[in-house]
N, C-alpha and C positions, 0 to 999 in steps of 0.2 A: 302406829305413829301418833303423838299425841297431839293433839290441835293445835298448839301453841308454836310445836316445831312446822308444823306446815304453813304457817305464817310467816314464820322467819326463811323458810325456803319462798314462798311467793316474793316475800320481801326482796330477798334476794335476786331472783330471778329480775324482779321488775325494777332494782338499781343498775343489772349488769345490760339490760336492754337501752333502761333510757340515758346510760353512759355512751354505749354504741348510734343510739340517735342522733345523741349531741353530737357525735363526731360527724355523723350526714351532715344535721344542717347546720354545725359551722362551715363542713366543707359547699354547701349550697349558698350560703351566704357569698365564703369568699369566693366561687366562681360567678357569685351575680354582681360582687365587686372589679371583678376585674374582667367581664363578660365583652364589655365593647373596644375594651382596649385590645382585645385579643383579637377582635374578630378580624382584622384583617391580617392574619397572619397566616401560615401555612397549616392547614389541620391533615391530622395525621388519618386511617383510617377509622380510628374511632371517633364517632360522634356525640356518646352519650354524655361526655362529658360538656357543658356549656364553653368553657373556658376555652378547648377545643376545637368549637365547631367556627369554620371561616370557609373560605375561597379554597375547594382542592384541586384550581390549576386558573392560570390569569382569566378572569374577567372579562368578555366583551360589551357588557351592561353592567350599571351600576344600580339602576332603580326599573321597575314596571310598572305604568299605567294601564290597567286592561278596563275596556271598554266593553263590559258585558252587556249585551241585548238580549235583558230574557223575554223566554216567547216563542225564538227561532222563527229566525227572518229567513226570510225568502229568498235561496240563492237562486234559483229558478228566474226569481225578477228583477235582480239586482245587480249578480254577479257572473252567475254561469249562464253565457248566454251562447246560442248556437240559432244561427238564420235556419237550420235545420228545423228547427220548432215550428217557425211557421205553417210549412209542411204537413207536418201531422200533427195540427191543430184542430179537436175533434175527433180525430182516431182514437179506438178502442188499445190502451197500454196491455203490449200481449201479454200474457203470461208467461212467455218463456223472458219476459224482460224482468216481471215481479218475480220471478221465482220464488212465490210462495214467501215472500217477505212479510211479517206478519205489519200490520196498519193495527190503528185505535179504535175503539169500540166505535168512534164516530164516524169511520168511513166502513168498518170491518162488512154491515149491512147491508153496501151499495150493492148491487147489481150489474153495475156499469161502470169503469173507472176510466172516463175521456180525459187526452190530453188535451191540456188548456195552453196555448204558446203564454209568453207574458203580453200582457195588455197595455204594456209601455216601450217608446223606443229605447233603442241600443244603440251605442255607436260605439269607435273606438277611440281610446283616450293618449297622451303622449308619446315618446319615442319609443315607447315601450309598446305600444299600440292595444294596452288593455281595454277589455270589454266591459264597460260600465251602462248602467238605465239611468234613463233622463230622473228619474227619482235622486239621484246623487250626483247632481252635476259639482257639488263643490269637493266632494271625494274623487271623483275622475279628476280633477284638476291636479290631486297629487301622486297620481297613476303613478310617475316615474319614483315615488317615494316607497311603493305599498309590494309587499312580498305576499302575494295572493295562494291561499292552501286550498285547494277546488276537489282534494279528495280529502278532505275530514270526513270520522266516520266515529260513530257511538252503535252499545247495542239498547240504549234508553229508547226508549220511544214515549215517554210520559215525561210531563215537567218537573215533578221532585226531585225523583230519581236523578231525569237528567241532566239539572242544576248541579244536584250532591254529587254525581258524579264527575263531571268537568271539575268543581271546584276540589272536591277532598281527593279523588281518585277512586271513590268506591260509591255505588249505589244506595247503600246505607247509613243513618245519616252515625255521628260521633267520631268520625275520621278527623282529623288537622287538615286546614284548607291550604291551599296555595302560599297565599300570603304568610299563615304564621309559619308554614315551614321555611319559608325567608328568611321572617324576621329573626325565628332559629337557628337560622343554618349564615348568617351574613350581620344579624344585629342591626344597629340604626347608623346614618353618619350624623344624626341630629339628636341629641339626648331631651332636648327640650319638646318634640314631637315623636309620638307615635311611631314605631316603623310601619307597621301599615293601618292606612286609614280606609274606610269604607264610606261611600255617598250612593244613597236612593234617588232615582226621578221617575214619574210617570209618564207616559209618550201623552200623547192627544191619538193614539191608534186605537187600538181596544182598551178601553177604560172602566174599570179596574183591571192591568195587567195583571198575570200569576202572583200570589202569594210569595213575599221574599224573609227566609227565618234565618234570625242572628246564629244560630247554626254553621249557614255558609260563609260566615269569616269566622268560623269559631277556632280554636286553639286544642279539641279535640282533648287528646291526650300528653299533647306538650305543654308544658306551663300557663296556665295562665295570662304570662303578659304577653304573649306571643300573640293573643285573637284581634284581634281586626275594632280599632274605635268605629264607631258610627259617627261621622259629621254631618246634624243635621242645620237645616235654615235655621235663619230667624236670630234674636239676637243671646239665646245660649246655646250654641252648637254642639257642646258636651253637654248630656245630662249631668245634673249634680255636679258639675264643674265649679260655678259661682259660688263663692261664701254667702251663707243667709245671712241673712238683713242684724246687724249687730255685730257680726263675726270680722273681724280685722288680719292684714296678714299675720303682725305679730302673734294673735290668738292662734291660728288656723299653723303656724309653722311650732309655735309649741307643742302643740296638739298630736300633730305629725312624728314630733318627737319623742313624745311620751308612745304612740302606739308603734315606733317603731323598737323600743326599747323591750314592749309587750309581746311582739314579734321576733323577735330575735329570743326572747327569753322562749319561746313557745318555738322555736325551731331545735334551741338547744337541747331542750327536755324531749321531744317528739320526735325529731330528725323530719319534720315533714315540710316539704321543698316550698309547698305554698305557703307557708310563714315567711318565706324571702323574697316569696312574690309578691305577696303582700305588699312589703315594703319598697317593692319599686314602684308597683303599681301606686301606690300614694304620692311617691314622689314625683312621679310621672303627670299627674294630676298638677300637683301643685306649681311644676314649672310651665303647663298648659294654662295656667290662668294668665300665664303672658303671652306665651307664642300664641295661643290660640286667635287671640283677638287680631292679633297684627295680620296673621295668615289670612284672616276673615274680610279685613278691612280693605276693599279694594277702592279706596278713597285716593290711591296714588299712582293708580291704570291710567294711562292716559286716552283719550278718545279711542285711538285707533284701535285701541286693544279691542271694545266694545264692538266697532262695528268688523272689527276679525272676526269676531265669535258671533255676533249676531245680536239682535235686540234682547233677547232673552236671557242674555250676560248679566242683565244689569238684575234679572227676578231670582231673588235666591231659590235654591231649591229645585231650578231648573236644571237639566243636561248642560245647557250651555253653560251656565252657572258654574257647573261640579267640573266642566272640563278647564275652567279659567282657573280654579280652584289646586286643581292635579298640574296644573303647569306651576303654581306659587309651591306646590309642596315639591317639584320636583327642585323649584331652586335650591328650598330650605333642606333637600337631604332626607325626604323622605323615602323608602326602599317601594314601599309597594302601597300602588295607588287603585282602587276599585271603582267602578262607575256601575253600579245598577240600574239601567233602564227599560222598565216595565213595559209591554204594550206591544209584544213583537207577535203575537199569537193568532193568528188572522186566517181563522176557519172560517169566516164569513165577512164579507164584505170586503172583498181584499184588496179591490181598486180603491176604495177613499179612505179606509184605515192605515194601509201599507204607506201609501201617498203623506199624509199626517205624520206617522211614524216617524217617515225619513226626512220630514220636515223638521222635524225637530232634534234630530240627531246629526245631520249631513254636515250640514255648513260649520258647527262647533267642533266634528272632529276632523275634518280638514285641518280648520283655524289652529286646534292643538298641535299638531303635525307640523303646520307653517312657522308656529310659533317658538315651539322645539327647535326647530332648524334655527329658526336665526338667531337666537338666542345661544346656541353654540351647546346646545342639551342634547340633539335628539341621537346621535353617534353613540352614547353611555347612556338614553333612555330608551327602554324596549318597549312598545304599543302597542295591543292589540284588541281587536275588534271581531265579533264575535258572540254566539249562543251557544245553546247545546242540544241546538241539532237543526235541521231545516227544514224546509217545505217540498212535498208531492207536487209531481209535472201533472197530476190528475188534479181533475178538481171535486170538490168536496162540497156537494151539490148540483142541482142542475149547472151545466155549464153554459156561461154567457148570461146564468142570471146574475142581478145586482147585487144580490147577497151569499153569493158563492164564495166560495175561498178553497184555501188548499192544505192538507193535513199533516201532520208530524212527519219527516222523514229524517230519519240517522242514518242510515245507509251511505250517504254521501250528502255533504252540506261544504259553506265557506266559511273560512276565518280568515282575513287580512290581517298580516303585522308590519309594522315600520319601525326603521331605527335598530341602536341598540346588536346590532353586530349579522342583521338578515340581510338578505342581497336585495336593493330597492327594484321597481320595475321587471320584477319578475312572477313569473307563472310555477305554479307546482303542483302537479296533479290534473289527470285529465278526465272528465265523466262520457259514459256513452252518450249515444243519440237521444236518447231519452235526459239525461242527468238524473239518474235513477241509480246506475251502478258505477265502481271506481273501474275504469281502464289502467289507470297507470299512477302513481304517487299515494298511495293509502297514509293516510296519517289518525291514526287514532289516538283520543283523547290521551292518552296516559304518553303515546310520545309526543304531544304536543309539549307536555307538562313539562316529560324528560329534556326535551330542548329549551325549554324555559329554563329550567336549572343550568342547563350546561351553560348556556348564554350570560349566566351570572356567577358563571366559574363553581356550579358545584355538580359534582355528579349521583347521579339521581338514585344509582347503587350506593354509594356510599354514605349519602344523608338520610342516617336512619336514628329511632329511637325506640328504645328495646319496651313495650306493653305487651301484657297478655301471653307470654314467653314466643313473643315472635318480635323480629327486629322489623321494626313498622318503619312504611316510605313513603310518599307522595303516591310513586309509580306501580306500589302494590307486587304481590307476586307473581303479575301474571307476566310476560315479555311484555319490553317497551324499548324503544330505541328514539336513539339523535336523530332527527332530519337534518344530516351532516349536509345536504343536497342544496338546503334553502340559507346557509350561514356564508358570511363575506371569508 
C-alpha cells in the first residue's frame, strides 16, 4: 500500500470520528441547555442521560444540610447513654463483648481495655424523653425535633477511609460524593448559586483537627460541575471569583463569550462532555459575582438572629458562622449544604476537648434547627448531624487520667437527622450494655446514604452512571436498603 493511500485512509478515519464527536457534544451541550429545566420532571429508568436524570417518585426534601463532625464524636458521651455505665465503670470489657473487633494501632498495644462511664451528666430531654449530656444542652432542647440512629455502623476504622467512605460510598478515594450525586440526579432550584456548596471550621477541641481533601466534595466521575464549591471567610469567598483590578463586567462577559464559542467549537470536533462543562462552569462563576456577595452579606440579620446562633455568628469562618450561612442558602435554593467541622478526634484529653468541641457546635445547630422551623424550611430541609464513626466505652490510656481519651469505634456510633420527611422525637437502634455492639436497628453507611436519596425522591438503584463498564452509584454494589422505619 503506498504511503500516500494510507494517509488518505487515516484522513479518513479521523473525519468520520470527529463527525461522530460532534454529534456527542452538540448532544452534551443541548442536554446542559435544557438540564434544569428538566430536572424536575419524571426520569425514566435511565440516568445517563442529564436531561433525564430528576425525582423517580414525589419528594419528601427538597434540599440537605449535613452537619459533618470529622473526628468521630463520642456517642458514648453524648448521645448513647445507659445509667448501666455507671456500673461497670472500670471493669475489664470482656472479650466475648469485643469479639475480637479489630481497634487502631493506638489502642491495639493495650493490655487492659477498662470501661470508662462518661464523665458528664445525663438526663432526659422533651416528650420524647431523649437522652442527651450536659455537653449539649441547646441540642436536647430540640429533642422532640431530632430522629436519633444509635445503631450506625462502618467497617473504617481510620479517618480517610472513613470520611471517603461516608461521603463517596467507597473507601477509596475518586468515587462522586454525596452532594454531586444530587446535584446530578435533582440539578439546582437557584441557577445563580451552586447546587451544592461546601464550608470548613475548626472546633477549639483538638487543634489541628484531621486533614480535610477537596476530593470529599469532589464530582468523581460525573461531570465536573457537579463537585462541591468551597465557600470560604473573609471578603472573596470564591477563589478567583473577583475580576482583577482593571477588568470590567463588560470586559469579563465578553471574554466569557468568546471562550464559550472556543468550547463549543472544541465539543463539536472532540465530542468531549467537559467542553460543556466548561461553559457552565464559567457562567456559573459569573452570575456568582452577584449572589455571592448578597448571600455573604448578613448586614440585614436582625439581632436576634445573632444571639439564636450564638456570638460566634457574627466571626466568619466559624461553625456558627457556616450554620447561618446554610440556613441563607437554603432560602435562595441551594440543593446541598456541607459543614465540615474539624476537631472531633479525642484520643486524649477528652474531658476538656470534647467539652470545647460541643461548645462550639451545640448551640448553632440547635439555633439551625429552630430557625428552619420557623421560617416554614425545615419540613422540605433534611439535617443531619454526624461523623464517620465513633468512640470506645474503653479508654485509651490510663483510665481517670487527665489526658485519657477514647479510640475509634465503627462498630456502632450516632448520627441525628431532623426535618425533611424523618419522624421528629424518635429513637432507632439500640446498643448493648456496653454500647460497643448493635442489638437491634443496624444502619450502615451506604443505607444511611440510600435513605438520603429516597428522602429526596431518588432511588439509590436507579441513580447511576455508567464508568469503568460498570453502572456506578452512591450505594455501590454491595446491599443497601431504606430505613423505611425512621421516615413520616
Amino acid at each position: 500500500m503506498r504511503p500516500d493511500h494510507e494517509f488518505l485512509q487515516a484522513l479518513t478515519r479521523r473525519t468520520f470520528l470527529g463527525k461522530v464527536a460532534g454529534g456527542v457534544g452538540a448532544a452534551a451541550l443541548a442536554s446542559l441547555g435544557g438540564r434544569n429545566n428538566n430536572a424536575g420532571s419524571s426520569a425514566n429508568n435511565s440516568t445517563t442521560d442529564p436531561s433525564k436524570v430528576g425525582p423517580h417518585f414525589a419528594p419528601k426534601a427538597k434540599r440537605v444540610i449535613y452537619l459533618f463532625q470529622s473526628g468521630g464524636p463520642s456517642q458514648i458521651d453524648l448521645f448513647d447513654y445507659k445509667p448501666g455505665y455507671r456500673d461497670l465503670h472500670g471493669t475489664e470489657l470482656p472479650n466475648s463483648v469485643r469479639g475480637g473487633q479489630r481497634v487502631t494501632g493506638m489502642t491495639a498495644g493495650q493490655t487492659s481495655f477498662p470501661v470508662v462511664a462518661p464523665p458528664f451528666q445525663f438526663a432526659r430531654h422533651g416528650k420524647c424523653g431523649m437522652w442527651a449530656s450536659e455537653l449539649v444542652p441547646h441540642t436536647a432542647g430540640v429533642a422532640d425535633e431530632l430522629c436519633m440512629l444509635k445503631g450506625m455502623h462502618t467497617e473504617a476504622i481510620n479517618h480517610d477511609p472513613g470520611i471517603t467512605l461516608i461521603n463517596t460510598g467507597d473507601q477509596q478515594p475518586g468515587k462522586a460524593s454525596l452532594g454531586s450525586w444530587l446535584s446530578y440526579g435533582l440539578g439546582s432550584e437557584n441557577e445563580d448559586l451552586p447546587s451544592y456548596v461546601v464550608m470548613l471550621s475548626q472546633g477549639t477541641g483538638k487543634n489541628p483537627g484531621q486533614p480535610l481533601f477537596s476530593r470529599l466534595w469532589g464530582s468523581g466521575y460525573l461531570p465536573s460541575n457537579h463537585q462541591g464549591v468551597q465557600l470560604r471567610p473573609g471578603k472573596n469567598p470564591v477563589l478567583y471569583l473577583a475580576n482583577p483590578a482593571g477588568i470590567t463586567e463588560k470586559a469579563r462577559r465578553d471574554m466569557l463569550d468568546d471562550l464559550a464559542r472556543l468550547n463549543e467549537l472544541r465539543a463539536e470536533t472532540t465530542g468531549d462532555p467537559e467542553a460543556a462543562t466548561r461553559i457552565a462552569q464559567y457562567e456559573m462563576a459569573f452570575r456568582m459575582q452577584t449572589s455571592v456577595p448578597d448571600l455573604t452579606d448578613l448586614s440585614d440579620e436582625p439581632e436576634s438572629t445573632f444571639e439564636l446562633y450564638g456570638p460566634d455568628a457574627r466571626i466568619p469562618g466559624t461553625y456558627a458562622a457556616n450554620c447561618l450561612l446554610a440556613r441563607r442558602m437554603a432560602e435562595r435554593g441551594v440543593r446541598f449544604m456541607q459543614l465540615f467541622h474539624r476537631g472531633w478526634d479525642q484520643h486524649l484529653n477528652l474531658v476538656k476537648e470534647l467539652r470545647a468541641q460541643s461548645r462550639d457546635t451545640d448551640q448553632a445547630s440547635a439555633a439551625l434547627i429552630i430557625d428552619l422551623k420557623r421560617r416554614g424550611l425545615l419540613d422540605d430541609t433534611l439535617v443531619i448531624w454526624g461523623g464517620e464513626f465513633g468512640r470506645t466505652i474503653y479508654s485509651q490510656g490510663r483510665i481517670g487520667a487527665p489526658g485519657s481519651g477514647r479510640d475509634h469505634h465503627g462498630r456502632c456510633f450516632t448520627t441525628w437527622l431532623a426535618g425533611g420527611g424523618v419522624k421528629p422525637g424518635f429513637e432507632h437502634g439500640t446498643t448493648d450494655a456496653y454500647g460497643w455492639n448493635i442489638l437491634d436497628g443496624a444502619v450502615h453507611i451506604r443505607d444511611l446514604n440510600a435513605t438520603i436519596l429516597h428522602l429526596l425522591g431518588l432511588d439509590h438503584e436507579r441513580l447511576t452512571f455508567p464508568h469503568q463498564g460498570l453502572n456506578q452509584r452512591l450505594t455501590g454494589v454491595e446491599p443497601a436498603k431504606v430505613v423505611h422505619q425512621i421516615l413520616t
